[in-house]
C-alpha positions as a Markdown table, in Angstrom:
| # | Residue | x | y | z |
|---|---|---|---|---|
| 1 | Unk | 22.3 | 79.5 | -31.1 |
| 2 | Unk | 25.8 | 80.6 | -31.3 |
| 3 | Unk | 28.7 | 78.3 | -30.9 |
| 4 | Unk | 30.3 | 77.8 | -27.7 |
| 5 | Unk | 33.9 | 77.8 | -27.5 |
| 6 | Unk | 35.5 | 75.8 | -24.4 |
| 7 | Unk | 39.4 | 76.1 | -24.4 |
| 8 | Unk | 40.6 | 72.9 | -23.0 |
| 9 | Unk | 43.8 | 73.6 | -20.6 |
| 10 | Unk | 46.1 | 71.1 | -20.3 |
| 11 | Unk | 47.0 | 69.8 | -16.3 |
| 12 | Unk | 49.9 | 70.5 | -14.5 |
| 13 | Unk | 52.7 | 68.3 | -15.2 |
| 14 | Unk | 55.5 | 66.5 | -13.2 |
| 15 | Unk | 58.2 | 65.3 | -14.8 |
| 16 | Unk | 61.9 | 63.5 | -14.2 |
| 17 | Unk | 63.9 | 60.5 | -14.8 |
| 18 | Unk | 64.2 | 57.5 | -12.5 |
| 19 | Unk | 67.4 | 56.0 | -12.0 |
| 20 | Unk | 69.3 | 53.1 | -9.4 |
| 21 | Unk | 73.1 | 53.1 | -9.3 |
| 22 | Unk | 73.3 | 55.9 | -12.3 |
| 23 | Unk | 71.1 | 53.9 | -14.9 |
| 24 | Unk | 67.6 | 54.4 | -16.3 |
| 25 | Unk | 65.1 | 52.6 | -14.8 |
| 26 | Unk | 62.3 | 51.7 | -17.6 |
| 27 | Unk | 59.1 | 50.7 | -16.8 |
| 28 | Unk | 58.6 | 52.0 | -13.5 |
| 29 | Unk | 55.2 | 52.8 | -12.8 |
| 30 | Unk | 54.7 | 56.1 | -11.1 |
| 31 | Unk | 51.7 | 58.2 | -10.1 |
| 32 | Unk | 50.7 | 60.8 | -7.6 |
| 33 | Unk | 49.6 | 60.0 | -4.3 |
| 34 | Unk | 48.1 | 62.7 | -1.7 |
| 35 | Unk | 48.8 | 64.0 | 1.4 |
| 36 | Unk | 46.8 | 61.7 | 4.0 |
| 37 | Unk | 45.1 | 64.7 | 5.8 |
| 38 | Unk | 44.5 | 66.8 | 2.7 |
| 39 | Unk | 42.8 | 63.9 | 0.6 |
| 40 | Unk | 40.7 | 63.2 | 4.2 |
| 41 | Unk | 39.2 | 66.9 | 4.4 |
| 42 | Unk | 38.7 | 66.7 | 1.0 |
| 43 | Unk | 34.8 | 67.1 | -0.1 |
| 44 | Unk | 35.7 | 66.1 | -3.8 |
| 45 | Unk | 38.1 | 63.0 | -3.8 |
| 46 | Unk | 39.0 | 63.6 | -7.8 |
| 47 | Unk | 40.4 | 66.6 | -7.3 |
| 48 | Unk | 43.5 | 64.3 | -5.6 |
| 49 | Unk | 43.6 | 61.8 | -8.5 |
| 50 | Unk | 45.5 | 61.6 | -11.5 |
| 51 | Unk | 46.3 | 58.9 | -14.6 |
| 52 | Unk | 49.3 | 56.4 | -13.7 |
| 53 | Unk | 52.2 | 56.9 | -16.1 |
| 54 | Unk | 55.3 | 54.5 | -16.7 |
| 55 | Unk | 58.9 | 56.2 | -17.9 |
| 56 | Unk | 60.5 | 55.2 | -20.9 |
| 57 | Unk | 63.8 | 53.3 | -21.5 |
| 58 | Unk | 65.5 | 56.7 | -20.8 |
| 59 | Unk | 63.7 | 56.9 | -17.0 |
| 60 | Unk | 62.0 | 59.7 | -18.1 |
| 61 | Unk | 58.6 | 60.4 | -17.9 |
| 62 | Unk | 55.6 | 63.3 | -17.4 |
| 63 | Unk | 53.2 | 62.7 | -14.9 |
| 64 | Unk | 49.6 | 65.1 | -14.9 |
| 65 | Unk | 49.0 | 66.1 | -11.8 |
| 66 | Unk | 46.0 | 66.6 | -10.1 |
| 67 | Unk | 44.3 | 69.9 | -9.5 |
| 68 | Unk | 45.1 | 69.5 | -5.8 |
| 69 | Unk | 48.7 | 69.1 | -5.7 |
| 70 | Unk | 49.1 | 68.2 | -2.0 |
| 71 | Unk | 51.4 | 65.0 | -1.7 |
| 72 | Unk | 54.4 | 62.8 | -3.3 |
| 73 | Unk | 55.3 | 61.5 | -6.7 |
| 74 | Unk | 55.5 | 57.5 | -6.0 |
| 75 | Unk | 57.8 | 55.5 | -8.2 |
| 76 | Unk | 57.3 | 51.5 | -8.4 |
| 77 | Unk | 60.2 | 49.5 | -10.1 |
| 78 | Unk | 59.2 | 46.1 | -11.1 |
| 79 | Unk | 61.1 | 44.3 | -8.5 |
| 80 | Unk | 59.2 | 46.1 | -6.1 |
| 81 | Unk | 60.9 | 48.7 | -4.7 |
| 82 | Unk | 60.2 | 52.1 | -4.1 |
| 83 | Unk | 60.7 | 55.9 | -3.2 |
| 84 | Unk | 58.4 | 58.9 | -2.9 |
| 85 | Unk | 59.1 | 62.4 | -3.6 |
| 86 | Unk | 57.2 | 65.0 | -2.0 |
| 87 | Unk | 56.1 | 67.3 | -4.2 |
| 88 | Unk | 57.0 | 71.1 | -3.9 |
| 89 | Unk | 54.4 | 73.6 | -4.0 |
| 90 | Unk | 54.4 | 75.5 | -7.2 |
| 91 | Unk | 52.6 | 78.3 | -8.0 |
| 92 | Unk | 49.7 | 78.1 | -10.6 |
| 93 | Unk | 50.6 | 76.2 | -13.4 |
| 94 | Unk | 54.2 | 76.2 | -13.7 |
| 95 | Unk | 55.6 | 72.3 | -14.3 |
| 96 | Unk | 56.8 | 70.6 | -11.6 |
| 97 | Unk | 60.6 | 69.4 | -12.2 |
| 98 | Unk | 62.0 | 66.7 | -9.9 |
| 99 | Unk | 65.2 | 66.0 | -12.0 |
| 100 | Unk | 66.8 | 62.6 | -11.6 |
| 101 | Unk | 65.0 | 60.4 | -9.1 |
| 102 | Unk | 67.6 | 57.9 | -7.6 |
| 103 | Unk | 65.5 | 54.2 | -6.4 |
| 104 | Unk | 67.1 | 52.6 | -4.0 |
| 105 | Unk | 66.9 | 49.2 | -3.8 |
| 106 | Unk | 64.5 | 47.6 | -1.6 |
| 107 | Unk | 65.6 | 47.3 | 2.7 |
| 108 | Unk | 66.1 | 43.9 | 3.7 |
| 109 | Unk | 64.8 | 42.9 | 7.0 |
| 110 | Unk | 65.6 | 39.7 | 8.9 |
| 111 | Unk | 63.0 | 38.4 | 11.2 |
| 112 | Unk | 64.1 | 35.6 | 13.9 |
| 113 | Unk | 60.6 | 34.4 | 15.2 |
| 114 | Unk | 61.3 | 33.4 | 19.0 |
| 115 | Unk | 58.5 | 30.7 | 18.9 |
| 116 | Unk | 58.6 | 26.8 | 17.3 |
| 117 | Unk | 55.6 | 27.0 | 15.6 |
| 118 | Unk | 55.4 | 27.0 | 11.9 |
| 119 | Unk | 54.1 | 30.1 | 10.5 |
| 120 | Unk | 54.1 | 33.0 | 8.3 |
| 121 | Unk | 55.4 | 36.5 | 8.2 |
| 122 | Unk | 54.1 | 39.6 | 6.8 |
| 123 | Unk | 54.4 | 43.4 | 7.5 |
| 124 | Unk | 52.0 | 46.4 | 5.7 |
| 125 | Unk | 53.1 | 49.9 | 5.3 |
| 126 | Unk | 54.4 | 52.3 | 5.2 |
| 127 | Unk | 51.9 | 53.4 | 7.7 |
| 128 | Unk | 50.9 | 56.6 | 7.8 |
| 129 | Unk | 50.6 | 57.1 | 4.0 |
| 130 | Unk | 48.5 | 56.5 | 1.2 |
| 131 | Unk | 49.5 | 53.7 | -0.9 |
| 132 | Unk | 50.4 | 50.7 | 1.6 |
| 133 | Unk | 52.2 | 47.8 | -0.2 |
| 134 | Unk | 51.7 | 44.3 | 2.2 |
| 135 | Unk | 55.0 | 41.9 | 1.6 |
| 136 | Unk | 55.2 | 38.1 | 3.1 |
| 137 | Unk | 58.5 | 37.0 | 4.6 |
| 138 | Unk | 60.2 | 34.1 | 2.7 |
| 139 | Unk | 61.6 | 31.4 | 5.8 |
| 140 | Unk | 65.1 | 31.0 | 5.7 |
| 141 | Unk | 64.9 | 28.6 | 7.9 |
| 142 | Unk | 63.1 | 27.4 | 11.5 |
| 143 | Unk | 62.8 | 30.7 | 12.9 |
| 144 | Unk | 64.2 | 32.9 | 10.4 |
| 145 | Unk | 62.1 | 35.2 | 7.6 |
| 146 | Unk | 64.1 | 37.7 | 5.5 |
| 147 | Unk | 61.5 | 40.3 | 4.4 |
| 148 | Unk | 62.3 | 42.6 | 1.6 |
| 149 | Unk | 60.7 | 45.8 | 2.3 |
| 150 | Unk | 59.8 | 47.9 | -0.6 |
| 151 | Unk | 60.7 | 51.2 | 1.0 |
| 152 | Unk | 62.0 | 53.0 | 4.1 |
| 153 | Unk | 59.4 | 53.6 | 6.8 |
| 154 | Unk | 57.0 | 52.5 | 9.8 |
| 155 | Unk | 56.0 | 48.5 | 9.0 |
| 156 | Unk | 53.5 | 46.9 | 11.2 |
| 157 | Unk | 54.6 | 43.5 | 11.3 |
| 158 | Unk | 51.5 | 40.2 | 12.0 |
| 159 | Unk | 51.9 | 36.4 | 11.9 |
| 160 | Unk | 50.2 | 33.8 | 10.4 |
| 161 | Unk | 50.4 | 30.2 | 12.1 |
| 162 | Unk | 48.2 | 27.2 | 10.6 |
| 163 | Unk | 44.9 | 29.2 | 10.6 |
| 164 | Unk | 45.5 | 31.6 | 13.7 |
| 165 | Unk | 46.7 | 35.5 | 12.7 |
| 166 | Unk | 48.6 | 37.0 | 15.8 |
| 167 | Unk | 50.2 | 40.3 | 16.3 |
| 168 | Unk | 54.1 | 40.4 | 17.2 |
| 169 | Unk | 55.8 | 41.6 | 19.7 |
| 170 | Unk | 57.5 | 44.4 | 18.4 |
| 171 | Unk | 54.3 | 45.6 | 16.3 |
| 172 | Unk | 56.1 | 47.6 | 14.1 |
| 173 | Unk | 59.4 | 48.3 | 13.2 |
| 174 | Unk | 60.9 | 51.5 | 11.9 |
| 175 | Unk | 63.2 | 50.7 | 8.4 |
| 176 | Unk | 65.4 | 53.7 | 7.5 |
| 177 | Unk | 66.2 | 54.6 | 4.1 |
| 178 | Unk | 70.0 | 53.5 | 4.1 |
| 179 | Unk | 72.4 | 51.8 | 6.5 |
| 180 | Unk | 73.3 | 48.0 | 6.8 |
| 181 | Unk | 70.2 | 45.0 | 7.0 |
| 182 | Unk | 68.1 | 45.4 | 10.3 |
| 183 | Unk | 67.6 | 42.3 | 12.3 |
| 184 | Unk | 64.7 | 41.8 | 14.5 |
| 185 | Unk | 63.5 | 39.7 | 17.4 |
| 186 | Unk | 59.9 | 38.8 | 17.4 |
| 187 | Unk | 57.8 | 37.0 | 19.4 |
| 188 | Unk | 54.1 | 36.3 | 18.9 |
| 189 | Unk | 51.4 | 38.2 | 21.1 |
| 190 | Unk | 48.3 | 37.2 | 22.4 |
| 191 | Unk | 49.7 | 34.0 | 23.6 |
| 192 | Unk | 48.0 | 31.9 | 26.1 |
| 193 | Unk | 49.2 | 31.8 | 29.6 |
């Protein structure tokens, strides 16, 4: 039979450089994540996925992109924090350019539990999204958990005393992108009377 020829093409790429304060960030992992509702009416999940990629000592890096290009470029530092960029829609296969990606540094959030027992703190999010990160609260001190909160957002916030998980009063808490530390009263729900 004749030969076949298959001409390979090459994926859609993103590409950019990650930086915090006006200095490469190397070694940040960063990968595409979809859009929530796009990825849900999906009938072929791989058509959302791509490989993971990590930039270089520059911040740099090129990220393939799915065939379905519906969602954000996530960067992850190695300290933990962490910014999306939503991707723009680009026709066919043009590269996608984000230029320089500034990473803010993660949101610290100070907790004052308004109960004496002894117990733990820890929030999920941000909700809404694809790609949750879950972060414990560190006790400062009888009452008080500083949380450091990967990235701006809605956290839903739950407590963990001796072998009892309760929710909190507030649920969640809202963390903007910027502005001073955010303290927070909480109390724990589902108390009895």
């Amino acid at each position: 039979a004749e030969p076949v020829l298959v001409r390979l093409k090459a994926p859609v790429a993103a590409t950019g450089r990650v930086l915090r304060h006006g200095v490469p960030v190397g070694a940040a992992r960063v990968r595409f994540v979809p859009d929530a509702t796009a990825f849900s009416e999906s009938r072929d999940p791989t058509v959302h996925v791509s490989d993971e990629v990590s930039t270089d000592a520059e911040g740099r890096f090129l990220l393939p992109l799915p065939p379905v290009r519906r969602g954000a470029v996530q960067v992850n530092a190695a300290d933990g924090s962490s910014v999306r960029i939503p991707l723009p829609v680009t026709p066919g296969s043009s590269p996608v350019s984000l230029g320089d990606i500034p990473l803010p540094d993660q949101r610290t959030l100070i907790l004052r539990l308004m109960d004496p027992r002894i117990c733990e703190v820890t929030a999920a999010g941000p909700m809404g999204q694809i790609g949750l990160a879950t972060v414990r609260a560190t006790r400062e001190s009888t009452g008080i958990f500083l949380l450091q909160v990967p990235e701006a957002g809605t956290w839903v916030l739950e407590a963990q005393c001796g072998d009892r998980s309760y929710d909190v009063e507030p649920p969640v808490v809202v963390i903007p992108a910027d502005g001073p530390d955010m303290t927070v009263d909480i109390r724990l729900a589902d108390l009895p009377p």
